[in-house]
C-alpha positions as CSV (number, residue, x, y, z in Angstrom):
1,X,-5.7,13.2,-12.1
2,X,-9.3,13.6,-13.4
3,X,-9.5,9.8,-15.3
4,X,-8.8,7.8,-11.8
5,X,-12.0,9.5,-10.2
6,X,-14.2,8.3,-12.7
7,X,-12.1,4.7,-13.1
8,X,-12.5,4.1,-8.8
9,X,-16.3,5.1,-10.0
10,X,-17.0,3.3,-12.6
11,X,-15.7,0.3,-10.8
12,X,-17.7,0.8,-7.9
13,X,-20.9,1.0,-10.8
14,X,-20.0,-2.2,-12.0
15,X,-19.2,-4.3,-8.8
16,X,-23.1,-3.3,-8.2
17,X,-24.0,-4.2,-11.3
18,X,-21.7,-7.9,-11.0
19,X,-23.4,-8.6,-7.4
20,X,-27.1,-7.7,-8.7
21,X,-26.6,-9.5,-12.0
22,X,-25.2,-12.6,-9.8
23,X,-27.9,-12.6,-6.9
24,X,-31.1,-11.8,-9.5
25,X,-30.7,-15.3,-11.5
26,X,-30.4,-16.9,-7.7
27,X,-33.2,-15.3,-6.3
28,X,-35.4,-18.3,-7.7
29,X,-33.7,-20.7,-6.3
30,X,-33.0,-19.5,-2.9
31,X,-35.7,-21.3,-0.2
32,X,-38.8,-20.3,0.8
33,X,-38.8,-20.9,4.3
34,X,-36.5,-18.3,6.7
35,X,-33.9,-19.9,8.1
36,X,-30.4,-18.7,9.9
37,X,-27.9,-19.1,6.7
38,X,-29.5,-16.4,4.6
39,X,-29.4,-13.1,7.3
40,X,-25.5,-15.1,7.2
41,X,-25.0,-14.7,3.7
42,X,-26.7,-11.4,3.5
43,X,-24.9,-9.4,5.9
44,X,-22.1,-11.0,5.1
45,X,-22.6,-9.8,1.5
46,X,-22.9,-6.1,3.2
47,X,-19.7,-6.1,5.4
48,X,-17.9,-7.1,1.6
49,X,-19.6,-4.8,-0.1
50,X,-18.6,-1.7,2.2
51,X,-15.1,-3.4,2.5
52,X,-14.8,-2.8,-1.2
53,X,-16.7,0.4,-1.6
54,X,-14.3,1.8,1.4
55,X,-11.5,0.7,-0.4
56,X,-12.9,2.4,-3.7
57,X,-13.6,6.1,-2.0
58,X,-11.2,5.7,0.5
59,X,-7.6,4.4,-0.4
60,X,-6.7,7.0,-3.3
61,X,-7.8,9.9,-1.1
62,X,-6.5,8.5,2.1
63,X,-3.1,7.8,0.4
64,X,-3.0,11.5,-0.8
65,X,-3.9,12.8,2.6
66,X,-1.5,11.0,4.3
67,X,1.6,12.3,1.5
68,X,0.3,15.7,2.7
69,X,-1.8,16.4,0.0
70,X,-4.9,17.3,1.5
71,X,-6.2,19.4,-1.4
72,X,-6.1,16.6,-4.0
73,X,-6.8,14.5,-1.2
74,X,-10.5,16.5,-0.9
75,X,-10.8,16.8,-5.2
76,X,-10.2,13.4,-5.4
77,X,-12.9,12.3,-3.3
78,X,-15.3,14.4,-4.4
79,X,-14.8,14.0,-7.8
80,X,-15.0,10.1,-7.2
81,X,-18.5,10.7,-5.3
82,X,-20.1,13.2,-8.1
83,X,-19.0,10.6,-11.0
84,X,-20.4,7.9,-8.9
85,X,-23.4,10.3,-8.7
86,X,-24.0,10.5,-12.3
87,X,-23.6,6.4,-12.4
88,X,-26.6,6.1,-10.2
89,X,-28.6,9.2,-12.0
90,X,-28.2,6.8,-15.0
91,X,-29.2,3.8,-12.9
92,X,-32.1,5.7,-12.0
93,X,-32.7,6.7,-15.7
94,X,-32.4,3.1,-17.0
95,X,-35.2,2.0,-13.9
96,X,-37.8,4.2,-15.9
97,X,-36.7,3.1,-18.9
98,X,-36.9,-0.4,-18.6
């Protein structure tokens, strides 16, 4: 039980990581000038990301609670969050770094 916290985790760290390393290259050639397709694209970019994130936290412990397992439900969760914790930590780390 404790390597699928830190797999649902580490795959939420590197969808981030996909999605910046994917918009930073495009950044130079997006336009200039403001106009109605980018808050589009943007929020659109939001409602996929929570989609997947939700997905990420949510379906193991959601699946668990709903077999009547409430504690493993609850551990699961919050193991997924604290690894996911320690991913941004190094994030954070890596900012200063570089």
């Amino acid at each position: 039980m404790y390597k699928k916290p830190f797999i649902y985790s580490l795959a939420t760290a590197l969808y981030i990581a996909l999605i910046v390393s994917i918009i930073s290259p495009l950044s130079s050639f997006m336009p200039k000038e403001d106009n109605i397709f980018m808050p589009m694209v943007m929020l659109s970019l939001l409602v996929l990301s929570v989609a997947v994130m939700g997905f990420l936290f949510f379906s193991r412990p959601l699946e668990l609670y709903l077999e009547n397992q409430k504690k493993e439900a609850i551990a699961f969760f919050t193991q997924t969050v604290a690894f996911f914790a320690c991913f941004t930590i190094i994030f954070l780390v890596l900012v200063f770094l570089f």
